[in-house]
C-alpha positions as CSV (number, residue, x, y, z in Angstrom):
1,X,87.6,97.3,111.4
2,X,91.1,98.2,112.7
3,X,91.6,101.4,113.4
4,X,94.7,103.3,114.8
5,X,97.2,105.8,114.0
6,X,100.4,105.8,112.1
7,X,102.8,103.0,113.2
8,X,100.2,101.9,116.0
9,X,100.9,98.3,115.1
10,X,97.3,98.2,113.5
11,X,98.0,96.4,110.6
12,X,100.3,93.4,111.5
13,X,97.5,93.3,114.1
14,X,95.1,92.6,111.1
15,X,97.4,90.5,109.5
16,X,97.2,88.4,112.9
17,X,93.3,88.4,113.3
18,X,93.1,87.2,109.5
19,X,96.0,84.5,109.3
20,X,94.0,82.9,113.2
21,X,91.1,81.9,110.9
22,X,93.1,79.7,109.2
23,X,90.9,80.7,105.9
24,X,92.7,81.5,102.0
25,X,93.8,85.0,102.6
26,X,93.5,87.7,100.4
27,X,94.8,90.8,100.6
28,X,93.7,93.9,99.3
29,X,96.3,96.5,98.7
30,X,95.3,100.6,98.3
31,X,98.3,102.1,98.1
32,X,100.2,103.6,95.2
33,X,104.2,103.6,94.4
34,X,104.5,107.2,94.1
35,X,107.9,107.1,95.0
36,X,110.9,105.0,95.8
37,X,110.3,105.4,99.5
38,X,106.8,104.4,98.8
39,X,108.0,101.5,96.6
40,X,110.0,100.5,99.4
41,X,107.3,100.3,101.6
42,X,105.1,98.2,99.7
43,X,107.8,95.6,98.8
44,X,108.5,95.2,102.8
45,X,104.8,94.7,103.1
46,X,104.6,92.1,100.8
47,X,108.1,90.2,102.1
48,X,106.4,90.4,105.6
49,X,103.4,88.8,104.8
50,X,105.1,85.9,102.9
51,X,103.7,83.9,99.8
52,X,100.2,82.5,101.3
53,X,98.4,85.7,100.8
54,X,96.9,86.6,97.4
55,X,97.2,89.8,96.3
56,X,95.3,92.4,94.5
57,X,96.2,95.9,93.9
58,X,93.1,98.4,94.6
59,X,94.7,101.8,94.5
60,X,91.2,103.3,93.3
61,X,88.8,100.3,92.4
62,X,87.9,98.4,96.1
63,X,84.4,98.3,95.3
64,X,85.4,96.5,92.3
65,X,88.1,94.1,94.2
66,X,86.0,93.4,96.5
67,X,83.6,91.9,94.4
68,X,86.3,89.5,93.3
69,X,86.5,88.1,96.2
70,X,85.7,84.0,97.2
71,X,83.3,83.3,99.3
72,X,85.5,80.9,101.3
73,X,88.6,83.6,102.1
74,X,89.0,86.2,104.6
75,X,89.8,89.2,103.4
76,X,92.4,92.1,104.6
77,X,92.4,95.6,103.0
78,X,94.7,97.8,103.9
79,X,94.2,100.8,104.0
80,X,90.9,102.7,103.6
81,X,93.2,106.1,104.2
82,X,95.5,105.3,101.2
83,X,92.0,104.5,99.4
84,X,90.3,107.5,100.9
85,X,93.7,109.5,99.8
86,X,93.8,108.3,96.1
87,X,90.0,108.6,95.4
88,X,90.4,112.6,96.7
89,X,93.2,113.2,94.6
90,X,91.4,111.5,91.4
91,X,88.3,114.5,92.0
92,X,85.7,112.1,93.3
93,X,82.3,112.0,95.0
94,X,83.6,110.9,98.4
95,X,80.1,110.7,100.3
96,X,78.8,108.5,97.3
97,X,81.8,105.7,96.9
98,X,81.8,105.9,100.8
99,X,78.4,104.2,100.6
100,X,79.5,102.0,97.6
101,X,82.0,100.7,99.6
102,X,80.3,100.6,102.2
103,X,77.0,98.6,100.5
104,X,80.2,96.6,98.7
105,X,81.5,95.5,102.0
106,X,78.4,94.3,103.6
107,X,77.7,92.3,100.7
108,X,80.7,90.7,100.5
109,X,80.6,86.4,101.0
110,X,83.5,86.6,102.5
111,X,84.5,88.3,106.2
112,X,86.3,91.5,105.5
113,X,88.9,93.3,108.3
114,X,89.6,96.8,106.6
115,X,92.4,98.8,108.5
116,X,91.7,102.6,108.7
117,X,93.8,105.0,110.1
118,X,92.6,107.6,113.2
119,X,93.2,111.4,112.3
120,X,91.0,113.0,114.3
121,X,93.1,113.3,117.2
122,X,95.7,115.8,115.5
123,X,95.3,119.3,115.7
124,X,92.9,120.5,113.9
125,X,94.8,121.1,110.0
126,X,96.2,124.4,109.1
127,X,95.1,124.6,105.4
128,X,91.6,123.7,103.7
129,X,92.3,120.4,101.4
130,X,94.1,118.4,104.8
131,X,91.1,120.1,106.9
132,X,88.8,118.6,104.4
133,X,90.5,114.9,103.8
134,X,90.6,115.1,108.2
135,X,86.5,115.2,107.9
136,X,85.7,112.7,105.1
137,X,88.4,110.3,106.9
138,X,86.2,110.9,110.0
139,X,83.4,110.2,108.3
140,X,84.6,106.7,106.5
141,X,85.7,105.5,110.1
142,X,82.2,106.1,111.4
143,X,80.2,104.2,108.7
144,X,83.0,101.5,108.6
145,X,82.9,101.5,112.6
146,X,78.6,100.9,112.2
147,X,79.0,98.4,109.7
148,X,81.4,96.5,111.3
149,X,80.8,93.7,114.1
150,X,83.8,94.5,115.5
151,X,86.1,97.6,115.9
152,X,89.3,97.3,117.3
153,X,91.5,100.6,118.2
154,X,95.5,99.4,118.1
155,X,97.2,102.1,120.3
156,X,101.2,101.5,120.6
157,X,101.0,98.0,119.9
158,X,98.2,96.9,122.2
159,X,94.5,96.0,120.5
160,X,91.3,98.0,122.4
161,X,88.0,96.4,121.6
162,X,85.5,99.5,120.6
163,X,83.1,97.1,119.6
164,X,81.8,93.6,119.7
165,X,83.9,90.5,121.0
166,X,87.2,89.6,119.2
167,X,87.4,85.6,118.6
């Protein structure tokens, strides 16, 4: 798990630790286009991480992509947040697809770095439904952070080991 806050450097971070195992890379994308900003954004990603990364979109199924997954890859998935995001929007049981994906991850043949993003160090949220995405986000981080054997924090750029011993 990778784990920081917005434009912490966190996920080209992730992008470094997967690419070092010199492994097929997949990548497994959460976010949605819901704008041309957002659109944007996702085209950058992909430019950035150049053709040797399969993709698969994920916005709502990861469970599902992850289980598509060779056994011989590596696999990136950025971001839980964006999955956490789109998965509160669509209505769903949050506390139950959190232990799917978290059952889905630990099954998975392959090694999986997931890139979350740390909220909990805001102020506390002014109205109920950002209060309430604040908690289950704090939640995911802390059954991704125990199934993980290693957490890194990336803080401005530089990587923090929480746990276990990076390679």
């Amino acid at each position: 798990m990778v784990i920081g806050g917005a434009r912490s450097g966190k996920s080209r971070f992730a992008e470094q630790m997967v690419t070092a195992t010199g492994r097929p890379r997949v990548y497994i994308a959460t976010a949605e286009a819901w704008d041309d900003e957002m659109r944007q954004r996702i085209a950058t990603h992909r430019e950035d991480r150049g053709p040797d990364w399969q993709t698969i979109e994920a916005p709502h199924d990861l469970a599902g992509a992850l289980a598509q997954v060779p056994a011989g890859a590596v696999v990136l998935v950025d971001c839980a947040t964006l999955w956490l995001t789109n998965r509160m929007l669509a209505e769903a049981d949050l506390a139950a697809e959190t232990a799917t994906l978290i059952a889905t991850l630990e099954a998975c043949p392959a090694p999986v770095v997931v890139v979350t993003n740390e909220l909990g160090w805001s102020i506390v949220p002014e109205n109920a439904l950002a209060r309430r995405f604040r908690d289950a986000q704090g939640r995911l981080n802390q059954a991704l952070a125990a199934a993980s054997g290693l957490a890194v924090a990336v803080i401005a750029g530089l990587p923090v080991t929480l746990k276990g011993e990076r390679p």
